[in-house]
N, C-alpha and C positions, 0 to 999 in steps of 0.2 A: 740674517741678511738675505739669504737666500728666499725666503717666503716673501718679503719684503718684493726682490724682484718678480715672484711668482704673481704675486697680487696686481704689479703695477704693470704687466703684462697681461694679465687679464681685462684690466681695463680700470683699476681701481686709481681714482683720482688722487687721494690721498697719501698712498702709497707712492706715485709719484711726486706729490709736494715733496714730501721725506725724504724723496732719493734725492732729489736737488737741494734741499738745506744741506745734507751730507757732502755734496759736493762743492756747496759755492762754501760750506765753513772748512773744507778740506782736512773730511774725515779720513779717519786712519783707517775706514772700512772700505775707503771709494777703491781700490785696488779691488778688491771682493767684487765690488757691484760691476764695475764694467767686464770684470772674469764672468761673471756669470750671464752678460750680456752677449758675449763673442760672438754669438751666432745668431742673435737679433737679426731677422731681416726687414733692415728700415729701409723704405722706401723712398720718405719724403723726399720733395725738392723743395730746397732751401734757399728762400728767397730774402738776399739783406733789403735792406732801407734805410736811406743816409741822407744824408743835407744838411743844410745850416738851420740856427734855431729859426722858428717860427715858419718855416716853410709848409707848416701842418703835415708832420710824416703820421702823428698817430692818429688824427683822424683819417687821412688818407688809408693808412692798413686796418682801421674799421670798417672803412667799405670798401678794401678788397675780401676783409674776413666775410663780407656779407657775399658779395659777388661766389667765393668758394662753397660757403653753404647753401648757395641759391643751386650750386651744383651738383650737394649732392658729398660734396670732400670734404674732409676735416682738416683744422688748422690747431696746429701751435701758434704763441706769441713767445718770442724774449723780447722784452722791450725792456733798453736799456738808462737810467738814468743816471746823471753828472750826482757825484757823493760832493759830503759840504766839505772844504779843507781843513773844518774845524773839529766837527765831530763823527766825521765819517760817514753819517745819515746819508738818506736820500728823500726825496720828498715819493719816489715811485708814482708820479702823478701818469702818466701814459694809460694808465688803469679808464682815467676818466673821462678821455677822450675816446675809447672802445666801448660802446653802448649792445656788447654781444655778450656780455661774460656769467649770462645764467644758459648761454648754449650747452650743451652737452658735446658736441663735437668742435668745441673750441675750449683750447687750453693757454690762458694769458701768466707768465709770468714773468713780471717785474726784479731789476736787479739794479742793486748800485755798481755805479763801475770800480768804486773805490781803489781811485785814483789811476788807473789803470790807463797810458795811453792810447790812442787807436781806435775814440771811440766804443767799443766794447769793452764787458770785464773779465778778468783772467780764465772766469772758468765757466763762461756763457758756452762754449764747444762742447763741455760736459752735458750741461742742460740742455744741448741741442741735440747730443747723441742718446736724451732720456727720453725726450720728447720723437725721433726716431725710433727710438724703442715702443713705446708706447703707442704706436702702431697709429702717428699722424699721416698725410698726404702730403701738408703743406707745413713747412718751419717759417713764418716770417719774422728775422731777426732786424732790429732797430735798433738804432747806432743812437749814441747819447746827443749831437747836431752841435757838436763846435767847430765845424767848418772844415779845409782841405784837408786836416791830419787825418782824416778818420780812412786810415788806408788799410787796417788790419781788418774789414769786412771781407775782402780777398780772401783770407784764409777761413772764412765760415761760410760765404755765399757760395750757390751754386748760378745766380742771377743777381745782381745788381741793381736794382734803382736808387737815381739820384732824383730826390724831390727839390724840384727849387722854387724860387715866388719871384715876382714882380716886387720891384721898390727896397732894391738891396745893393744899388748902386754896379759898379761894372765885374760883373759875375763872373764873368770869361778870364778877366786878370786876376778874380781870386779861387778860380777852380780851376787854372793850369798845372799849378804845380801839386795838385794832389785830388780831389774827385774826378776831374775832369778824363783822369784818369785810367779810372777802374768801374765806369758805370755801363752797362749794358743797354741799358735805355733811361731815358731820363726823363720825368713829369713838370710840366709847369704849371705848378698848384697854383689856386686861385684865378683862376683863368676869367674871372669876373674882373678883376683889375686892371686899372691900368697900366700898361707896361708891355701885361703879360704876352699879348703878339710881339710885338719888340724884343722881348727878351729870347722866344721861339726862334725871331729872325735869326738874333746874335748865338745865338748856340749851334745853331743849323749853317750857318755861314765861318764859324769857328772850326768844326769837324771838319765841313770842305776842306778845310788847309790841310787837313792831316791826311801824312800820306801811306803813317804803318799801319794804319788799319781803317778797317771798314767803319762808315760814320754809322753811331748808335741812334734808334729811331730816338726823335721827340714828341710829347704827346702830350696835348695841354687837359687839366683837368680840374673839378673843383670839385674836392671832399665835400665840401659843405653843403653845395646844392648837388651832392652825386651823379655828377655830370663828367663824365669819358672814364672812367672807373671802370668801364664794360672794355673798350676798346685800348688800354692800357693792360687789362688779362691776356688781352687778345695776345697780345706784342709779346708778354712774358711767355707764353704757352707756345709760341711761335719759335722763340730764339731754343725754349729747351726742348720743343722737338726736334729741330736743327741738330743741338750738341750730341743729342742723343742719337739720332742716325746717323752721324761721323763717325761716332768715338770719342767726341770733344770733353762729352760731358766725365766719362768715366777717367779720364785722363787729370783730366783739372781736377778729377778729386784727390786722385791718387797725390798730386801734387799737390794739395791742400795739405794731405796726411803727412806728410815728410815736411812742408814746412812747421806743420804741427808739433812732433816730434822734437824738431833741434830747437823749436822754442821753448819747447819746454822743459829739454833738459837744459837749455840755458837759463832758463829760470829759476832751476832746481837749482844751478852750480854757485848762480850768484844769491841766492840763499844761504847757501851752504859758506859762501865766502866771508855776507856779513853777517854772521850768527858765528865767526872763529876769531876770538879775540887777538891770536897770533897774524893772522891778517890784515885785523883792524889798525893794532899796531906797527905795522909795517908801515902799512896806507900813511897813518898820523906822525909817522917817522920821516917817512920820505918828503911830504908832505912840507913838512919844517925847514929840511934840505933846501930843498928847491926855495923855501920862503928865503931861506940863511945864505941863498948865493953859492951852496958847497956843489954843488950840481944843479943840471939841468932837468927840464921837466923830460925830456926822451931821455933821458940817464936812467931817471925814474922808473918810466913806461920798461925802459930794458931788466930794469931788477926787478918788476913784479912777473914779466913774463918769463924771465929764468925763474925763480921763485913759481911759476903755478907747471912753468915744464917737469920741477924737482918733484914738486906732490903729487903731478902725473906719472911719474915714474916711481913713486916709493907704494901710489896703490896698485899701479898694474903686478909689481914684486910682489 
């Protein structure tokens, strides 16, 4: 395992395909790999990309892939796809809307989210710290575009873009309660369309009202005919030299790491919960209770959480 990381620190492409299958199949060796990563000094700044479907996010992050190699930097892709509910698949199609992937300083790789809320998949943070590893500039992470849920780019962005389009009805009432949120700046693709000034207005007249924070630039653009693509890097590169002559940037990550952390061991625990048949059985006990009128559902809620305080205290002994 250890050669394995030697190689894909070297530069070997392969070697990192590998580390990443090991991590999104959650190999019993990935404890190893990131041990021997510890002292990786990654660099990249990790930029999401998020929106609703069809707003063109991966051609849009093909020409900013190209805008970064025009400069000189190297980029990662995770570009994330929606898995079927039936067979877990993913069609991984983002691949084919990136017409850069025989670069050598571009590294594309596709994931299903399976089934993963938030937009991204459980262990796309892994792949982003491999892709750090692997000594890129640039992470662009791409959220799977099913609309305001996708709030979990917060804990992997260092920058935020929200891609949106013209002719998607009232956009303002469907990205309050969750992109509208966490975007650092925001693109309005397709700028060939109509709407698409209109739609600029409404968004730039929407942040007006807000009064906790500073309004995020909007900046219209069209992947297709690569047009403001230039002046969109501009804004990205702008806000992360900002965080970074504060202290903003290294702060947010730290905060990224800790919410990292308690997600994942909550993750681990509720694993661990259903995978324990004496659990499950409780669960399908109480369950019944509550169906049979013998108690309530907070009755409930109170005897599993005495029940997980007891197993808290029978492992700390």
């Amino acid at each position: 395992m250890e050669n394995l990381v030697e190689r894909m620190q070297a530069g070997d492409r392969r070697a990192l395909a590998r580390l990443m299958t090991l991590a999104e199949n959650e190999s019993p060796e990935v404890p190893r790999i990131f041990a021997a990563l510890r002292r990786a000094p990654g660099r990249a700044h990790r930029l999401g990309v998020t929106g609703p479907p069809g707003a063109g996010k991966s051609t849009l992050v093909g020409r900013l892939i190209e805008a970064l190699r025009a400069a000189g930097e190297t980029v990662g892709v995770l570009a994330v796809d929606p898995s079927s509910p039936l067979s877990g698949g993913a069609l991984l199609g983002d691949r084919l809307r990136m017409p850069v992937l025989d670069d050598p300083g571009v590294f594309v790789r596709s994931m299903a989210s399976r089934g993963t809320p938030g937009g991204l998949a459980r262990h796309s943070l892994d792949l982003a710290d491999l892709l750090d590893a692997f000594g890129r500039d640039w992470i662009l992470i791409e959220t799977v575009g099913t609309g305001q849920g996708e709030l979990e780019i917060l804990n992997e962005a260092d920058t935020t873009l929200v891609v949106l389009h013209p002719g998607t009805g009232d956009t303002v009432q469907a990205l309050k309660a969750g992109l509208f949120e966490v975007g650092d700046l925001f693109a309005v693709n397709k700028a060939d369309q109509i709407g698409a000034d209109s739609l600029k207005a409404e968004l730039e007249w929407a942040f007006r009202l807000r009064e906790d924070r500073a309004a995020p630039p909007v900046r219209m653009t069209s992947a297709r005919e690569n047009r403001g693509v230039g002046e969109l890097l501009v804004e990205v590169r702008r806000i992360r030299a900002a965080r970074e002559a504060d202290g903003q940037l290294g702060a947010q990550r730290q905060a990224r790491l800790a919410r990292r952390l308690r997600r994942e061991v909550e993750l681990e625990f509720a694993d661990r919960l259903a995978g324990d048949p004496d659990w499950t059985g409780l669960l399908e006990n109480l369950a019944r209770r509550v169906m049979d009128l013998e108690i309530d559902r907070y009755a409930a809620r109170a005897e599993l959480i005495r029940r997980l305080g007891k197993t808290k205290g029978a492992t700390e002994a």
